[in-house]
C-alpha positions as CSV (number, residue, x, y, z in Angstrom):
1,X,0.0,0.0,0.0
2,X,1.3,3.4,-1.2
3,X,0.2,6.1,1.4
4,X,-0.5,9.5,0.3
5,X,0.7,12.6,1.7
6,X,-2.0,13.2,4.1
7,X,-1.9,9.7,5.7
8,X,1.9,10.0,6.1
9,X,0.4,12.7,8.1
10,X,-1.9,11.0,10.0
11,X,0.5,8.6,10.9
12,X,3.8,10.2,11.6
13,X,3.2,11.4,14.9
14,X,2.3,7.5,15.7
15,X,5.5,6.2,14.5
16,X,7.4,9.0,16.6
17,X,6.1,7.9,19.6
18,X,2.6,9.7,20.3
19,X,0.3,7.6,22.2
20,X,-3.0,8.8,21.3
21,X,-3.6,9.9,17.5
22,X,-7.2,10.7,16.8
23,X,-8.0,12.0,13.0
24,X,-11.4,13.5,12.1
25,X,-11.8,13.6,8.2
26,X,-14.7,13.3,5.7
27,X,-16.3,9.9,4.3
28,X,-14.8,8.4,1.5
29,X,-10.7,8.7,2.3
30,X,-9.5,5.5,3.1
31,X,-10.2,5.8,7.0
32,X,-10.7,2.1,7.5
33,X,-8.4,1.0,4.8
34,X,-5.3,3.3,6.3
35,X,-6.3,1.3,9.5
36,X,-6.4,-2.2,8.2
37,X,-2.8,-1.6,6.5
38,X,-1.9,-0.5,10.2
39,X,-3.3,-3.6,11.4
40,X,-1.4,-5.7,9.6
41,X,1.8,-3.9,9.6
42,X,1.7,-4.1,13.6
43,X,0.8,-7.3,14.0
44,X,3.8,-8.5,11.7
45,X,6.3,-6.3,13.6
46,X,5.5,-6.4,17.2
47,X,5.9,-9.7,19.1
48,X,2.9,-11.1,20.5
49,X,0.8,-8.0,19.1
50,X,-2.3,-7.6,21.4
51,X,-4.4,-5.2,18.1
52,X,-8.1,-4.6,19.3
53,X,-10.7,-3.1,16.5
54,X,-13.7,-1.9,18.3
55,X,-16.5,1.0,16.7
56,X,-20.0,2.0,18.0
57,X,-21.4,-1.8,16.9
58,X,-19.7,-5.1,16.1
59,X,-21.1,-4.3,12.1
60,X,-18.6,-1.1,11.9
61,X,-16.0,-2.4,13.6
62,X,-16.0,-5.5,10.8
63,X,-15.6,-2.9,8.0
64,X,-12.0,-2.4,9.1
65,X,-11.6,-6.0,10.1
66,X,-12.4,-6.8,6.6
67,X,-10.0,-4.8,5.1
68,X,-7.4,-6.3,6.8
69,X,-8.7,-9.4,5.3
70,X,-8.7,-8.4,2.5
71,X,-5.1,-7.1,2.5
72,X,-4.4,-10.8,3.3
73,X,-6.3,-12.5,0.4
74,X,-4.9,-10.6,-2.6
75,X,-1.1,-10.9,-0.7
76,X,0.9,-13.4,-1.7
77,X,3.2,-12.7,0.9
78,X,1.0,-12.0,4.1
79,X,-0.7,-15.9,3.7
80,X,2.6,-16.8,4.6
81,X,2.7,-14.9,7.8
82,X,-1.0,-14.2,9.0
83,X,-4.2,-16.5,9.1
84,X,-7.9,-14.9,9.4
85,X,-10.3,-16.9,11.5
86,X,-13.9,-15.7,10.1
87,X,-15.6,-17.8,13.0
88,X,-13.3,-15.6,15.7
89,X,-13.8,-12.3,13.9
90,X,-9.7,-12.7,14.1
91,X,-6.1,-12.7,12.1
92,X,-3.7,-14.5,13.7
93,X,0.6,-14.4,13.6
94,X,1.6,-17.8,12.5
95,X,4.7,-17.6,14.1
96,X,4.1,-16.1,17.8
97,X,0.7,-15.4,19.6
98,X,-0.1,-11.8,18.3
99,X,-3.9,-11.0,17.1
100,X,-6.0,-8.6,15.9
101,X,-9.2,-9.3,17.0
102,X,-12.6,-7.2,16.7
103,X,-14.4,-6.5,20.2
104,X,-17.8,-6.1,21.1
105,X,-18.9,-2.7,22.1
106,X,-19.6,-2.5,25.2
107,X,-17.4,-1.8,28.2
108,X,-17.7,-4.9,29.9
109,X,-16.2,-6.9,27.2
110,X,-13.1,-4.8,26.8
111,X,-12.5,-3.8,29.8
112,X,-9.0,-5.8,31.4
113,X,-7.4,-5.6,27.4
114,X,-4.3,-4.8,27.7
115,X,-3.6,-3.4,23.7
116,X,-0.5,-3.2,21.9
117,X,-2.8,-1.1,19.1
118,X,-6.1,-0.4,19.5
119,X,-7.6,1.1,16.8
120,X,-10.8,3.2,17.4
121,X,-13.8,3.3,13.9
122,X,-16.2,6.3,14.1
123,X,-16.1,7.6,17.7
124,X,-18.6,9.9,17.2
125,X,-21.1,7.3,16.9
126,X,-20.2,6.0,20.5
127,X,-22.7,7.0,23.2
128,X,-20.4,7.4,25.9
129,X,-16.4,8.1,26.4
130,X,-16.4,4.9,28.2
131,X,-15.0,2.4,26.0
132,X,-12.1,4.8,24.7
133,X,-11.2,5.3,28.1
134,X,-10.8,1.6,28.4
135,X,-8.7,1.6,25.6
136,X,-6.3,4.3,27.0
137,X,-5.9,3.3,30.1
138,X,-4.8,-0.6,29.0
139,X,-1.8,0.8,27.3
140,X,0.9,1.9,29.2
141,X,1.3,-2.2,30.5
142,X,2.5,-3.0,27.0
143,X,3.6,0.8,25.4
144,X,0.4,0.4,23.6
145,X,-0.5,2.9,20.9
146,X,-4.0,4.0,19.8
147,X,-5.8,5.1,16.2
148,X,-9.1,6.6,16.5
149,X,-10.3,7.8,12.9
150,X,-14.0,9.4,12.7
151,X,-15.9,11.8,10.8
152,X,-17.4,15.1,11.8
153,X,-20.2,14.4,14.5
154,X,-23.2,15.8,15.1
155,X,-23.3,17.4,18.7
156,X,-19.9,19.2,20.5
157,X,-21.8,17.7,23.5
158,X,-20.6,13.9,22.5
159,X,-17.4,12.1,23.6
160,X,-16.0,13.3,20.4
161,X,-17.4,16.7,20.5
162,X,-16.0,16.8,23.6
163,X,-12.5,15.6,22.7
164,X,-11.9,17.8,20.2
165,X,-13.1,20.7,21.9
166,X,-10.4,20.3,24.5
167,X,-7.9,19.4,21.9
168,X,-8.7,22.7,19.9
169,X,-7.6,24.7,23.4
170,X,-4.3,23.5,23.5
171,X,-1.5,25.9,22.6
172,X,0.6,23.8,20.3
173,X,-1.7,23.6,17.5
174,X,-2.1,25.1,13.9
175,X,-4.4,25.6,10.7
176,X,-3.0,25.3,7.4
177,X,-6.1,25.4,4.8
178,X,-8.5,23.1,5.6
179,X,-6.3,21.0,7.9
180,X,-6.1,21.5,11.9
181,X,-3.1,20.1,13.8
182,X,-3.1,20.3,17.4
183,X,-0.8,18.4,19.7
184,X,-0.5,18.2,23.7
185,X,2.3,19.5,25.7
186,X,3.9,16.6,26.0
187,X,2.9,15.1,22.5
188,X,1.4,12.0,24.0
189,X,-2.0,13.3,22.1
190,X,-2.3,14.7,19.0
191,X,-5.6,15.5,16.8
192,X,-5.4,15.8,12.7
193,X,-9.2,17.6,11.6
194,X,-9.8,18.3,7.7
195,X,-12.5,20.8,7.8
196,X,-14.0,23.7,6.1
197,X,-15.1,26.8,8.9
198,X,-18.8,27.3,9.5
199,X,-19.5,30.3,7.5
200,X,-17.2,29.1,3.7
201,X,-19.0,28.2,0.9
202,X,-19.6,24.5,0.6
203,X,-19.1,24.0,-3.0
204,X,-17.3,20.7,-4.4
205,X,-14.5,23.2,-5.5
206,X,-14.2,24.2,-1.5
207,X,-14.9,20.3,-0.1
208,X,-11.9,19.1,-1.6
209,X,-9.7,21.4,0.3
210,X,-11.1,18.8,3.3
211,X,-10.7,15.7,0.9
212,X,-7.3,15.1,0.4
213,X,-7.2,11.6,-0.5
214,X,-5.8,12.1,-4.5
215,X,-9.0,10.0,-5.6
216,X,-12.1,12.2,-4.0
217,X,-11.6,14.7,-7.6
218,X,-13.8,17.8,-7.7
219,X,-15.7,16.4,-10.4
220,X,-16.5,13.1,-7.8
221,X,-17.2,15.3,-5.2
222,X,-19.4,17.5,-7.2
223,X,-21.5,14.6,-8.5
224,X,-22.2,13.2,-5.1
225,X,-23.5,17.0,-4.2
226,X,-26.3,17.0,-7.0
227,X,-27.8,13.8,-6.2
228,X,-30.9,14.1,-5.3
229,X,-30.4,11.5,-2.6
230,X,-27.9,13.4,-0.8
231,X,-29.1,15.7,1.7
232,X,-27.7,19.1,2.9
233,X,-26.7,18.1,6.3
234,X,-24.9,14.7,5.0
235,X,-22.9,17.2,2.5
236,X,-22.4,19.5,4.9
237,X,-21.3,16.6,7.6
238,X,-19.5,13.6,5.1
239,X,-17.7,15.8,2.7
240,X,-17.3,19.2,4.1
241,X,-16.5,17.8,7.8
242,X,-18.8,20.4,9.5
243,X,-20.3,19.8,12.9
244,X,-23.8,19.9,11.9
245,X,-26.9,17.8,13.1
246,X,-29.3,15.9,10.5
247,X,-32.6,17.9,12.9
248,X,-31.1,20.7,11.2
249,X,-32.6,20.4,8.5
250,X,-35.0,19.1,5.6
251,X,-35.6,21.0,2.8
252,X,-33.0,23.4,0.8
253,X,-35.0,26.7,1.1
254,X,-33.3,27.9,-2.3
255,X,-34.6,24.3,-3.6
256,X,-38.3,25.5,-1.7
257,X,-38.3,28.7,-3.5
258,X,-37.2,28.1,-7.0
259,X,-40.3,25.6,-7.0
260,X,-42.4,28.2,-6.9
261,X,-45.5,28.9,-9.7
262,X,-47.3,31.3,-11.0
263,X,-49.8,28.5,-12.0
264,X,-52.8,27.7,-9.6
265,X,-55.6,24.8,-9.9
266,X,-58.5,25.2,-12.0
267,X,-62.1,23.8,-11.2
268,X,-62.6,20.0,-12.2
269,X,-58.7,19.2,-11.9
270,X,-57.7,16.0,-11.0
271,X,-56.1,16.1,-7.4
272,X,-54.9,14.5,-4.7
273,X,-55.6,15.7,-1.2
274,X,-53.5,15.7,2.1
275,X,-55.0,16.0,6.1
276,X,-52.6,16.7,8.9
277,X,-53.6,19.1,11.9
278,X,-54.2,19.5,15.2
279,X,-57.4,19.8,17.4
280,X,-56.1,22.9,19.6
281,X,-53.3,25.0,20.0
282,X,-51.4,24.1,17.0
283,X,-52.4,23.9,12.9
284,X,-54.5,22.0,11.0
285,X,-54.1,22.1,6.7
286,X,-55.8,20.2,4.0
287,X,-53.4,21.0,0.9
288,X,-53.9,19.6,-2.6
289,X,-51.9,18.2,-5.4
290,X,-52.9,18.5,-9.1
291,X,-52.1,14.9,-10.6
292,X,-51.0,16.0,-14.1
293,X,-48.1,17.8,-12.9
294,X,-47.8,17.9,-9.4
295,X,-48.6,21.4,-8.3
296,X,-48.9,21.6,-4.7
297,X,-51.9,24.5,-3.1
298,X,-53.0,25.1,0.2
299,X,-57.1,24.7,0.4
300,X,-57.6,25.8,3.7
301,X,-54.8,25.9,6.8
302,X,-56.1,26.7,10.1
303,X,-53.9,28.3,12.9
304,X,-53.9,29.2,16.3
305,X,-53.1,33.0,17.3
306,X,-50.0,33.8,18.8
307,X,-51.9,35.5,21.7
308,X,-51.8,32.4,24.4
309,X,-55.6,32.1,23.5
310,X,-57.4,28.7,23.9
311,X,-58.0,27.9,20.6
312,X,-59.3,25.1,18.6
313,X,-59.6,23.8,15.3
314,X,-63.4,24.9,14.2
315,X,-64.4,21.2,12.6
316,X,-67.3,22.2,11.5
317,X,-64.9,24.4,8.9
318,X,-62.8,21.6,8.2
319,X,-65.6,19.2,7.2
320,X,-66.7,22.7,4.8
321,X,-63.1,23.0,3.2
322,X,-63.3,18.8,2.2
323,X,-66.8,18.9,1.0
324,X,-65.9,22.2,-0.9
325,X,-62.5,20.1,-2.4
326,X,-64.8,17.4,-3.1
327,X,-67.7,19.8,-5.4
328,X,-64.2,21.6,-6.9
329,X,-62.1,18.6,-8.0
330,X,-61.9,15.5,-9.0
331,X,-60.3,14.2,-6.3
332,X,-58.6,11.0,-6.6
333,X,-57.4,10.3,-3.1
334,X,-57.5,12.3,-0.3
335,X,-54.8,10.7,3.0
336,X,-55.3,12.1,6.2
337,X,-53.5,11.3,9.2
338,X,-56.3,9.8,11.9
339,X,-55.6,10.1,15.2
340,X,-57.2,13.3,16.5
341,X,-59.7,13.2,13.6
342,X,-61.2,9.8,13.7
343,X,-64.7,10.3,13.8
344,X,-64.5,12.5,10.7
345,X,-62.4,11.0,8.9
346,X,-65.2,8.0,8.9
347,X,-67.9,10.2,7.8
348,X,-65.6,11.3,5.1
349,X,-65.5,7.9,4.0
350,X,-69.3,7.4,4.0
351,X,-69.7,10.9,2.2
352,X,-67.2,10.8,-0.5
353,X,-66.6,6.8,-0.6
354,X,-62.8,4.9,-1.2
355,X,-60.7,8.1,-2.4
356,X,-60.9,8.8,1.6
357,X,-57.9,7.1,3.2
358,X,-56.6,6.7,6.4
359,X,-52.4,7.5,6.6
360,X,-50.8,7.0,9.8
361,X,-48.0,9.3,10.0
362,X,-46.7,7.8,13.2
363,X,-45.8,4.6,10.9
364,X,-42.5,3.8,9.1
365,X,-44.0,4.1,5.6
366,X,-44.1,7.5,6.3
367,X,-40.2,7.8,6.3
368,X,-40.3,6.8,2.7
369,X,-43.0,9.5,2.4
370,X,-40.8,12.4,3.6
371,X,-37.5,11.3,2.0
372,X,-39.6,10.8,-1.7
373,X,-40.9,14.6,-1.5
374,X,-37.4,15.8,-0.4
375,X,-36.0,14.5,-3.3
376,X,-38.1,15.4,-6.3
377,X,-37.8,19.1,-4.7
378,X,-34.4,19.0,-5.1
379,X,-34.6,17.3,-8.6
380,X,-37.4,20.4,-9.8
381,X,-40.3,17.5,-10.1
382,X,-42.8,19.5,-7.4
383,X,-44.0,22.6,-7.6
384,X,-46.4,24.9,-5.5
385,X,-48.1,28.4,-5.5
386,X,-45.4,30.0,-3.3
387,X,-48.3,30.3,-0.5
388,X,-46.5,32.0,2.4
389,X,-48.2,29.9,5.6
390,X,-47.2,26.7,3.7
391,X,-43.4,27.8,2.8
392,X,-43.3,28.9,6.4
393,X,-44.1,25.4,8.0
394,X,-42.0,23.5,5.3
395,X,-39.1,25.6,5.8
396,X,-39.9,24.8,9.9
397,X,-40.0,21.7,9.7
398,X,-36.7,19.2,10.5
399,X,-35.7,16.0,10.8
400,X,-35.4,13.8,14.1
401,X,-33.5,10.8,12.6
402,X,-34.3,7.5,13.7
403,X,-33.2,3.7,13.0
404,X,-34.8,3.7,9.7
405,X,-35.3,6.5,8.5
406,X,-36.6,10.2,10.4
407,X,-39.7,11.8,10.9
408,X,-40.8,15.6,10.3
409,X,-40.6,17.4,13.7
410,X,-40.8,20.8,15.2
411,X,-38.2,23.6,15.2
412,X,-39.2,24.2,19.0
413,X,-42.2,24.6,21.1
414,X,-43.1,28.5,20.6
415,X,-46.3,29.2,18.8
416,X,-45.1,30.0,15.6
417,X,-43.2,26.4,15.2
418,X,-46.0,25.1,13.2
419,X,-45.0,22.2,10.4
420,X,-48.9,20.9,9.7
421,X,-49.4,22.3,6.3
422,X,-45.8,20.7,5.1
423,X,-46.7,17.6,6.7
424,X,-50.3,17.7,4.5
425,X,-47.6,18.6,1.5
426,X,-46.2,15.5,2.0
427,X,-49.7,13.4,2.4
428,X,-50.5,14.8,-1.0
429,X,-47.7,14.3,-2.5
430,X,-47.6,10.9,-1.6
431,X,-51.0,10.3,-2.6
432,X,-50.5,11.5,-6.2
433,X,-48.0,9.1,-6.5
434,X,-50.0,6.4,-5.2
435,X,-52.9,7.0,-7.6
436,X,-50.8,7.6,-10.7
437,X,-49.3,3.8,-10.0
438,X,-52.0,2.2,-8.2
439,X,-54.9,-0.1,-9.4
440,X,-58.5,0.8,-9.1
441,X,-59.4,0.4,-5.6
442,X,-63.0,-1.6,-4.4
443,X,-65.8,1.3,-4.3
444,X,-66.8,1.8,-0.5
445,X,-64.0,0.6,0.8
446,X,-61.8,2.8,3.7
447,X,-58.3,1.5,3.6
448,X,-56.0,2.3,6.2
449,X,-52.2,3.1,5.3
C-alpha cells in the first residue's frame, strides 16, 4: 500500500512515539483502509501484538476488520505470515501469539485488554467516552499505541465533541487550509481535523480542500452533491466535515423557492388531497396536489393566534373546506392522518366513498413519504403556489433521525413552530404518487395506510 501525503500525516506522529492519535476527516478517504494496513503492519512487527478493533457496533467495527482481510487474500506474501479466523472475527501471527481481533462494544467486554494497538472506527457514533477510556488506560502495560479515525459528528456535547473541543484549546496547535493540527504538551496526544469553517462556501471546488485523498476529484465530489439523494446536512457533515446535526434540517430553502409557480388549480382538476392538523393550540391544513403535474396548493390551513388564547380547530370548517374540495375537484385520493380526527375521517368515507384514506403518519412508511418529497424538490419534479403559511411550516420543519429513517418534527415549542401544512404537502404528494401507480381500488372501501 502506497500512502498518500496526508496519511503520512496521520501517521507520523504515531511512528514518533505519540500515544493517542485521533483524526477527524470526511467519508470516503480511506479511514478504515489506512487502519487495516496498520493492522497488519503491527501485527507482523511487534511480538505477540495484542491489536483490538472496536467501533459504536460489532457491524462497523467488521468494515475495518475486513479490510485487513482483504489485504491478506490478494497478498501473496501475508498468507505466509497471518491467518484470518472468520468464525473468531480474528487474524492471527503464524509464528508467535499476536492477534487482531474485533471486540464487542460494550465496556464490559473490553475492559482488562491490555492493547499493543487499538484502533478506534467512528467515535462519534459512541454513546459514551467509556470504551475509549478503556482503551487508553490498558496501554501503558504494553507501550500500547491508539488510532481513532471518525468523521465530523453531530453534537460538540458527545465524547467526540468533547475531545476535540479540549484538543482545539491547547497551545501547540495550527491551521493550514482546511487541515487542523493540534498536539499536547507533552505530545502523548495529538488530533489531525480536515474541515471547512462554518461560514465558507460548501461548494465541491471548497470540499476538496477537506478531501485530500488524491482519488475524491472535484468532479466526484461534485457529483455526489447534486444527487438528489444526498441531503444538505450529509454534504455538509460527510464531505465538508462540518459539525452539523441531521434535525437541522429538511428542505434546501433555495430548492423550496425556486419551486415556486405562477400556475394555480383550475375547477374540475384531477387532485390528490392531504390532512394533517391539530385539534387545539397548534395547525390544522388540508393541501392539494394537481395529478397531471404535481402542483402543490394550500385549500384551507387553520392556525392558532399567537396571543396564548385557547383555541381550537373549528371542525365544523374543516368538514366545509373537504366537501368544498370534493364539489371543486376531482379528487382521486384524499390521506389524512387519523388520530385526532377519527370520527371525521369516517364520515368522510361514508360521504365521498374509497378516495378517503386513512395515513398514519406515526408509521415507518411514512419515512419513505418524507424522503420521496425531499428528493423530487431538489430534482425540480414539485412545484407549489409560493403560499407564504405553507413555505413557512416546510421551511420549519426538521428531521429527528431515527433507525430507519426520520420523521418531520418541530423547530421548537413557541407558537409559531408550526409544520402541519408541510406535513399535509407530504400526504399529498404521496397520494398523487400512489394513484398515478395504483390499481382501481373496491368502491366503499376505507383503507388504512
Amino acid at each position: 500500500m502506497a500512502l498518500e501525503p496526508f496519511q503520512r500525516l496521520i501517521l507520523g506522529d504515531y511512528f514518533a512515539g505519540s500515544r493517542e492519535t485521533v483524526a477527524i476527516l470526511p467519508k470516503k478517504n480511506g479511514k478504515s483502509t489506512l487502519l487495516a494496513a496498520l493492522a497488519l503492519y503491527h501485527l507482523l512487527s511487534t511480538a505477540d501484538a495484542e491489536v483490538v478493533v472496536a467501533a459504536a457496533s460489532r457491524e462497523q467495527a467488521m468494515i475495518l476488520y475486513d479490510a485487513a482481510v482483504g489485504f491478506v487474500r490478494r497478498s501473496d506474501f501475508l498468507p505466509r505470515h497471518v491467518k484470518a479466523q472468520a468464525g473468531y472475527r480474528m487474524i492471527r501471527n503464524l509464528h508467535n501469539a499476536g492477534r487482531i481481533r474485533v471486540l464487542a462494544a460494550d465496556v464490559d467486554t473490553a475492559d482488562g485488554v491490555r492493547p499493543t494497538l487499538a484502533l478506534v472506527d467512528e467515535l462519534h457514533r459512541h454513546r459514551s467516552a467509556a470504551l475509549y477510556g478503556v482503551f487508553r488506560d490498558g496501554l501503558q502495560p504494553r507501550d500500547g499505541r491508539m488510532v481513532t479515525i471518525s468523521t465530523a459528528g453531530e453534537h460538540v456535547s458527545s465524547p467526540l465533541g468533547q475531545m476535540r473541543e479540549s484538543a482545539r484549546q491547547l497551545t501547540d496547535r495550527k491551521r493550514r487550509g482546511a487541515h487542523l493540527y493540534a498536539r499536547s504538551p507533552d505530545r502523548a496526544f495529538v488530533l489531525h481535523e480536515w474541515s471547512l469553517d462554518d461560514d465558507e462556501d460548501l461548494s465541491p471546488k471548497a470540499a476538496k480542500r477537506c478531501n485530500p485523498a488524491s482519488w475524491q476529484t472535484v468532479a466526484l465530489l461534485r457529483e455526489r452533491k447534486e444527487s438528489p439523494s444526498t441531503r444538505p446536512d450529509q454534504w455538509a457533515r460527510y464531505a465538508c466535515g462540518l459539525w452539523v446535526s441531521a434535525q437541522s434540517f429538511w428542505l434546501d430553502a433555495d430548492d423550496w423557492n425556486a419551486a415556486a409557480s405562477d400556475e394555480r388549480l383550475r375547477a374540475g382538476d384531477r387532485v390528490a388531497l392531504g390532512f394533517d392538523g391539530a385539534r387545539m393550540h397548534d395547525a390544522t391544513a388540508l393541501i392539494a396536489c394537481r395529478l397531471s403535474d404535481g402542483l402543490i396548493e394550500p385549500l384551507r390551513i387553520w392556525e392558532s393566534p399567537n396571543d396564548g388564547r385557547d383555541w381550537r380547530t373549528p371542525a365544523g370548517e374543516v368538514d366545509a373546506a373537504v366537501s368544498d374540495a370534493f364539489e371543486r375537484y376531482t379528487v382521486a385520493r384524499l390521506y389524512a392522518d387519523p388520530p385526532l380526527w377519527q370520527s371525521e375521517i369516517d364520515q368522510w368515507a361514508q360521504d365521498f366513498g374509497s378516495a378517503v384514506m386513512r395515513y398514519a403518519t406515526a408509521r415507518g412508511r411514512m419515512f419513505d413519504a418524507v424522503e420521496r418529497f425531499r428528493t423530487d424538490l431538489a430534482a425540480g419534479r414539485v412545484s407549489h403556489t409560493g403560499d407564504s403559511v405553507l413555505t413557512r411550516h416546510a421551511l420549519n420543519a426538521q428531521m429527528e433521525p431515527k433507525r430507519s429513517g426520520y420523521w418531520l418534527v418541530k423547530p421548537g415549542s413557541g407558537p409559531a413552530d408550526k409544520i402541519d401544512a408541510a406535513v399535509a404537502a407530504v400526504l399529498a404528494w404521496e397520494a398523487r404518487a400512489d394513484e398515478l401507480s395504483a390499481a382501481p381500488s373496491t368502491p366503499g372501501q376505507l383503507l388504512t395506510f
